[in-house]
C-alpha positions in Angstrom: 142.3 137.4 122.3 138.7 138.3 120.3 139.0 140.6 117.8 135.9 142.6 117.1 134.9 141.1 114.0 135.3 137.5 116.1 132.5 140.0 118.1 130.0 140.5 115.5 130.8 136.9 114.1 129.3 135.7 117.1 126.3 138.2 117.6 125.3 137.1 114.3 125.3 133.3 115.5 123.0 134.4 118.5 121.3 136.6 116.5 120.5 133.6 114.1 119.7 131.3 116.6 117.3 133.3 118.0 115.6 134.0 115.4 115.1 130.1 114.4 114.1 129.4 117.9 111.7 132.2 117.7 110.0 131.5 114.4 110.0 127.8 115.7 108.0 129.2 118.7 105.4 131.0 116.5 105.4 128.3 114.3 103.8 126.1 116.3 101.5 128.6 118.2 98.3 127.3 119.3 95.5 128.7 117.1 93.0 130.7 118.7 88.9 129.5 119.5 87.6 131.9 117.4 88.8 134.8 114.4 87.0 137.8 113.1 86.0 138.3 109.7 88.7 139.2 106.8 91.5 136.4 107.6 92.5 134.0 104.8 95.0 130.9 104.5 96.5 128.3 102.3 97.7 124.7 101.9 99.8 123.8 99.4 99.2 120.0 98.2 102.1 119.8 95.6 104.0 119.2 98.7 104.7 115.5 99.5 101.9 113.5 101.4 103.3 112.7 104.2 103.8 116.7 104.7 102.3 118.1 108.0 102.2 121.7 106.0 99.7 119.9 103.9 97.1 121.0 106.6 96.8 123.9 108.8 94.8 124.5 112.3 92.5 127.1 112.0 91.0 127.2 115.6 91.6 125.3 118.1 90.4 124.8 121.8 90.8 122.0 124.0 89.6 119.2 122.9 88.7 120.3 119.2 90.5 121.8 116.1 89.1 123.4 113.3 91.4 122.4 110.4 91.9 123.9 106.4 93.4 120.6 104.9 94.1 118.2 101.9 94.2 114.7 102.2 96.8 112.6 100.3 94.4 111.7 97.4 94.2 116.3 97.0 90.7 116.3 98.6 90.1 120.6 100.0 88.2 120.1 103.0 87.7 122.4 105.9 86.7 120.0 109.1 86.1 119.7 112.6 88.9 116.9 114.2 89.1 116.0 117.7 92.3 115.6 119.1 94.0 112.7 120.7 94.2 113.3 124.1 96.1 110.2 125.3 98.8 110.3 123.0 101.2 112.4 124.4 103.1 115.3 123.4 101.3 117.0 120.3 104.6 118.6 119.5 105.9 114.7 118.7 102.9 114.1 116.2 103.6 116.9 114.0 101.3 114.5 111.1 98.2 114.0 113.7 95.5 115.9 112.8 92.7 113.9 115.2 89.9 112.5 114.0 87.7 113.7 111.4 84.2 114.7 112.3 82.3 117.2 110.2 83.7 118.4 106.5 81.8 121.7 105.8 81.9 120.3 102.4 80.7 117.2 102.9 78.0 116.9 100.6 79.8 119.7 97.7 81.3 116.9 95.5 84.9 118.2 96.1 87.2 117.2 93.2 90.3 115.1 93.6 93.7 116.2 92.7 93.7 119.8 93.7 97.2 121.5 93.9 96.1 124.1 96.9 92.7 125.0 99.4 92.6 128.3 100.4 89.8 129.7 102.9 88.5 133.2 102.9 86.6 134.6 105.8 85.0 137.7 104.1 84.5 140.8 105.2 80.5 140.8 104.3 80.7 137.3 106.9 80.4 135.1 104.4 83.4 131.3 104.8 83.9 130.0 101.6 87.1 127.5 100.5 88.6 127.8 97.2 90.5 125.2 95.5 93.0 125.7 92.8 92.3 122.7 90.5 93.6 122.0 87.1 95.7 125.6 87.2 91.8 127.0 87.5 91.1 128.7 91.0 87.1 128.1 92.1 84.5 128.1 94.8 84.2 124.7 96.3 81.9 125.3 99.6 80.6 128.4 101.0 78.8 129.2 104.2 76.4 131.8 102.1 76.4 133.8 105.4 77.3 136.7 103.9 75.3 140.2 104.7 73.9 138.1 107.7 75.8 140.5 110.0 78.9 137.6 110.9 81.8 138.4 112.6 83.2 136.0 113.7 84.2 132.2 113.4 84.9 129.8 116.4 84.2 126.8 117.9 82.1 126.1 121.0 84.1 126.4 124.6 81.0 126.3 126.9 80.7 123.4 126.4 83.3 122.1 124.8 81.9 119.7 122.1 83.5 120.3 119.0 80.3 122.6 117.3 81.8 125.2 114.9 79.8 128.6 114.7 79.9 131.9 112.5 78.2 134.6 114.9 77.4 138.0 114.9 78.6 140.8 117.2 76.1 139.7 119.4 77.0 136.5 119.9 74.5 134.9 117.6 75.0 131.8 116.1 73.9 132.4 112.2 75.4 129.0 111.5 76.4 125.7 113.2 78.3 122.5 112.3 75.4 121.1 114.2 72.9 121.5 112.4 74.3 120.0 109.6 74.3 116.3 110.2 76.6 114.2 107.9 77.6 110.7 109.3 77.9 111.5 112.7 76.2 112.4 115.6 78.3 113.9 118.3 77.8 113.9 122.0 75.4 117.1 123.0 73.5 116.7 119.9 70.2 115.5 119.0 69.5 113.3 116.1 65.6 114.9 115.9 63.0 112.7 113.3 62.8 113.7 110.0 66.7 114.3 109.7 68.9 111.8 108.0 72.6 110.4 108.2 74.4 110.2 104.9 76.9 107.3 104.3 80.7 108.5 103.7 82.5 107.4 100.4 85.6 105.8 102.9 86.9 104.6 106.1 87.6 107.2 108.5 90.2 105.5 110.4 93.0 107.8 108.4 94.0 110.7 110.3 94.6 112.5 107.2 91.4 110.9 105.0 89.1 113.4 103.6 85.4 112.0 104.1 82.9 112.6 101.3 79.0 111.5 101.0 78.6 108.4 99.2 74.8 108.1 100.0 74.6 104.7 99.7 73.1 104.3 102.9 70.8 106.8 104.7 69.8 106.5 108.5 66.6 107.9 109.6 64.6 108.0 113.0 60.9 107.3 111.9 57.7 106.7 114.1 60.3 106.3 117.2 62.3 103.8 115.3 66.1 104.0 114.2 66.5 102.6 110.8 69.0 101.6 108.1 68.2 102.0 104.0 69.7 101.3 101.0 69.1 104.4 99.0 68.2 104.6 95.2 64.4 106.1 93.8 62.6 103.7 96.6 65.2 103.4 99.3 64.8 99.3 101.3 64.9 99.1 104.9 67.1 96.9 105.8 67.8 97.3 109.8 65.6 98.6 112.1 65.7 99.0 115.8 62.0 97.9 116.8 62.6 94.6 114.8 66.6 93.8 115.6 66.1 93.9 119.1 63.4 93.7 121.9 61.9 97.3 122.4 59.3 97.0 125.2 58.6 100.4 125.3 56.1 102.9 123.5 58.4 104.7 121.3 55.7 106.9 119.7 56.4 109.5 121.3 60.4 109.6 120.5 61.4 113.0 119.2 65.1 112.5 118.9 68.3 110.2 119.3 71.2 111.2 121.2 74.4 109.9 122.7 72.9 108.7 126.4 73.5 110.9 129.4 75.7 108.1 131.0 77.7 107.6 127.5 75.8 104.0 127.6 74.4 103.6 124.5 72.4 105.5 122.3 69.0 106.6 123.8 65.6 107.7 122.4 64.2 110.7 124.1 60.9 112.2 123.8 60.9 116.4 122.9 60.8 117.2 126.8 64.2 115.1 126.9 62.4 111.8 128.8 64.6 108.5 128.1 62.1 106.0 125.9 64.7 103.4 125.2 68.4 102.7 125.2 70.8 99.7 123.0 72.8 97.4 125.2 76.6 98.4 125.4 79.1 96.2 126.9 79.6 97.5 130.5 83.1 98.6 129.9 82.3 101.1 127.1 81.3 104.1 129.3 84.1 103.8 131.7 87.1 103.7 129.1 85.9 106.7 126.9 87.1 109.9 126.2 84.1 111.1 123.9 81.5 109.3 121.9 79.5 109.2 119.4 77.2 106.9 116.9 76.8 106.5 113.4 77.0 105.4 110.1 80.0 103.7 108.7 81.0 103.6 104.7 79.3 100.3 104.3 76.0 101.1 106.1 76.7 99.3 109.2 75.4 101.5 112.3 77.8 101.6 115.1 78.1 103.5 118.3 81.8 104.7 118.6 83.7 105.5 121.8 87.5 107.3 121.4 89.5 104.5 123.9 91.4 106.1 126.3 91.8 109.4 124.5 93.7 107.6 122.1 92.0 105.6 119.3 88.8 105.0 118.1 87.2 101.8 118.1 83.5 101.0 118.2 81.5 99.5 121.5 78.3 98.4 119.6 77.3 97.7 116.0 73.6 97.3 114.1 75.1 94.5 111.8 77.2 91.6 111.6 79.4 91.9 108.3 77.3 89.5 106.7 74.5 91.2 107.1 74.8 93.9 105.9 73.5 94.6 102.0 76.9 94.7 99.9 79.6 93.8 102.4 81.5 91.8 99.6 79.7 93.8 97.0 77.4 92.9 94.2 77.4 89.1 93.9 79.9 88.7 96.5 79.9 85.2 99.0 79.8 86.2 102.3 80.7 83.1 105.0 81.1 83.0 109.2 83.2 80.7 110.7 83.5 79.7 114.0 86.5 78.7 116.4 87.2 76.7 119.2 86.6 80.1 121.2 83.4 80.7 120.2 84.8 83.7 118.0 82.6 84.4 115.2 84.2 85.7 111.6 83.3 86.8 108.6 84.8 86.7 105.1 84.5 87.0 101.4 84.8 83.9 100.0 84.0 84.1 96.3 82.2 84.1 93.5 78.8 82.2 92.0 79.4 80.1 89.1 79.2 81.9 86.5 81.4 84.7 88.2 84.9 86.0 88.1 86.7 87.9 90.8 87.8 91.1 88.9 89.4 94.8 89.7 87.7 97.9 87.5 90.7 99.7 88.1 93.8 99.8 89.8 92.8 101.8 92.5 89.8 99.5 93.3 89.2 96.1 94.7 88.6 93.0 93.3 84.6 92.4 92.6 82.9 89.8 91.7 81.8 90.0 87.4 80.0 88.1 84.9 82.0 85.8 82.9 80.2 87.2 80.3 77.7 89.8 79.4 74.4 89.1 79.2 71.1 89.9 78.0 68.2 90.6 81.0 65.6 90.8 78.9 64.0 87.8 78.7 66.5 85.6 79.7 65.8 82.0 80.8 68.9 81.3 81.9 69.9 81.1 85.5 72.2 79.7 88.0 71.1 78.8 91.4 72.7 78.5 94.9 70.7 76.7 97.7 71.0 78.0 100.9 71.7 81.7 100.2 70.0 85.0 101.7 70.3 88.4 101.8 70.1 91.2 104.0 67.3 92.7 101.9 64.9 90.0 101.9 63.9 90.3 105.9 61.8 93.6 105.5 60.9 93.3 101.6 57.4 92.2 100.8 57.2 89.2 98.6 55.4 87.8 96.2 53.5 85.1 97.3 53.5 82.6 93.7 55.1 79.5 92.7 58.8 78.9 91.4 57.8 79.0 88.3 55.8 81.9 87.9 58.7 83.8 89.9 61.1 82.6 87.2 58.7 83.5 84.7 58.0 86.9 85.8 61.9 87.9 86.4 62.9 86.6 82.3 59.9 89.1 81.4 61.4 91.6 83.6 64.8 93.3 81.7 65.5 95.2 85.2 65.6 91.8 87.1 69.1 90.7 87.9 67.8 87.5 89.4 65.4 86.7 92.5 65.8 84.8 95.7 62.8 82.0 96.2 61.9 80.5 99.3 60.3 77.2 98.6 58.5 76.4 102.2 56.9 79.8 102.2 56.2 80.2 98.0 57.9 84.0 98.5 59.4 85.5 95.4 61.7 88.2 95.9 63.0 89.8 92.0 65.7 91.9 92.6 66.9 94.9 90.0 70.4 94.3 91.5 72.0 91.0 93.2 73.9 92.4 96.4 76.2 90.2 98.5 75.2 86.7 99.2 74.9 85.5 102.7 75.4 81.7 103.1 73.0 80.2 105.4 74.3 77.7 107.7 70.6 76.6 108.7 68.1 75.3 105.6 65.6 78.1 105.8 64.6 77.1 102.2 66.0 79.7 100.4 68.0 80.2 97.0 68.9 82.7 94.9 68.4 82.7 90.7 70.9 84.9 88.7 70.6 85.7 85.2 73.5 84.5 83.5 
């Protein structure tokens, strides 16, 4: 027979069970589409990495989450991820935060090794995310919306596309992700001239990478055409639509890129919204997508991406081959395709020049390739030369039109010139301040390159 204090025993059990099932339950509440103004959170990144606490949904609708989060190297960020759709059971994937695409602090310069990210929704409207770095807390990012008259923060339900707004109580946008344009652009926006994509500093296959500007590589739309630079002072072409590929059309009156209407490429409208011209996609690409989108990747390649069945990303159309593209195996890198008995095409680093060692600057870094020795630019006679070697800068630089000599002459002179490539059947000289990665040539176009050594 139960005694009463066999009773309460068990009361307490229940009581306690409840009570974990029920802070289980709001633990894992769904966060709303939108919050007013004067709510604050935290992540604490002393936790271990493979933490899911380590992040936190801010907002969230059906497709879309608006995240707080650090990333396992301590990068704050507060970002815009999709979610996968096709996975299953979020509850299972308690570490999947979707895929990254927009960081509010994107272009802020973030440090690395923070120890907590905190945002702060102000009362005045203003979003900011603070940081608590080297035991000293700081600003990192803010909206400067403040005395704007914001009230709220949310992301977009009608449609549903993943654009994150602060708004006022009349439903005015004061600021939106998309008009801030980063490496991406997402379906429903428009990619108008005179804007410009910004290379990220990583991959962004990680669900829990952090993606920074690098600014390597810029993409811009100009005169109707879609084009790839290196950037620096005087920033190189070296892709562009009109010349890659066989545009029949007038594009002189294209006003913006977008994602086409039928998810089939990318397509360049005129103002009033009039298709101009679209890229080839395999046909399968629009019929095995859950969302798309087109952009640059970390090492400048252009690529138009498609999320596979709701549940990875993979890409349905790329600008480049790897070996074209200006420092795919970094500066003085070999770059070689080979193909199979299948007709598959592929591409790998394959060395060094004479002259050059494969070496890491630091652990965290890949091998590149390095001098054996340091040398002296200025006037500097001394070169090494490999026959039958281009580069992805030389098809939309202008040359100089002089002999082998003179080129040689001009880049010893020259204590910025790193070397030059020389094409003997045409007398072009192309000095470069920097010798990127070398493409071998499997045809004799008549090309070599000259480094100083």
């Amino acid at each position: 027979m139960q005694t009463p204090r066999d009773f309460r025993l068990s009361d307490k059990l229940i009581l306690v069970t409840i009570c974990i099932l029920v802070r289980g339950c709001l633990a894992q509440r769904t966060p709303p589409a939108s919050r007013a103004k004067g709510y604050s959170a935290s992540v604490d990144l002393t936790l271990p990495v493979d933490s899911p606490a380590r992040g936190k949904a801010v907002l969230e609708t059906g497709r879309f989450q608006f995240w707080l989060e650090g990333d396992m190297k301590g990068v704050c960020s507060l970002s815009v991820r999709e979610k996968y759709t096709g996975r299953g059971d979020p509850s299972n994937r308690p570490g999947d935060r979707g895929y990254l695409l927009w960081s509010a602090n994107y272009y802020a310069g973030t440090p690395v090794g923070a120890d907590k990210c905190t945002v702060k929704f102000t009362n005045n409207g203003d979003l900011q995310l603070w940081i608590l770095y080297k035991g000293k807390t700081s600003l990192t990012w803010s909206s400067e919306t403040g005395g704007k008259g914001v009230t709220k923060m949310a992301l977009e339900t009608n449609p549903d596309n993943g654009n994150f707004k602060l708004v006022t109580g009349y439903n005015k946008a004061i600021f939106n992700s998309f008009d801030v344009k980063e490496w991406l652009v997402l379906k429903g926006q428009k990619f108008w001239m005179g804007a410009e994509l910004s290379s990220p500093d990583a991959n962004s296959d990680s669900d829990t990478r952090v993606l920074s500007n690098d600014g390597t590589y810029i993409m811009i739309l100009k005169g109707g055409d879609l084009q790839l630079l290196l950037n620096g002072p005087n920033p190189e072409v070296y892709w562009s639509l009109k010349k890659s590929v066989p545009v029949s059309q007038d594009v002189s009156k294209v006003a913006y890129a977008a994602v086409a209407r039928n998810n089939d490429g990318i397509g360049l409208y005129t103002a009033a919204g009039s298709l101009v011209y679209k890229t080839a996609v395999p046909p399968w690409v629009p019929n095995y997508g859950a969302d798309y989108h087109f952009g640059l990747d970390f090492q400048g390649n252009l690529k138009y991406y498609l999320m596979y069945k709701g549940a990875s990303w993979t890409y349905g159309w790329q600008a480049l081959f790897e070996c074209d593209l200006p420092n795919f195996c970094g500066n003085y890198g070999i770059c070689s395709t080979t193909t199979d008995q299948t007709w598959t095409t592929t591409a790998g680093c394959t060395g060094c020049p004479t002259g050059f060692s494969l070496n890491s600057p630091d652990h965290n870094s890949p091998p590149v390739c390095q001098r054996n020795k340091k040398v002296k630019k200025c006037n500097n006679k001394n070169y090494v030369e490999l026959a039958g070697y281009e580069s992805a800068m030389l098809f939309y630089a202008t040359p100089l039109r002089i002999s082998l000599g003179a080129c040689k002459a001009s880049c010893s002179a020259d204590c910025n010139c790193d070397g030059f490539f020389y094409n003997v059947k045409a007398r072009n000289c192309f000095k470069r301040t920097q010798i990127l990665t070398l493409k071998k040539v499997t045809v004799n176009t008549g090309t070599s390159v000259f480094i100083k050594v």
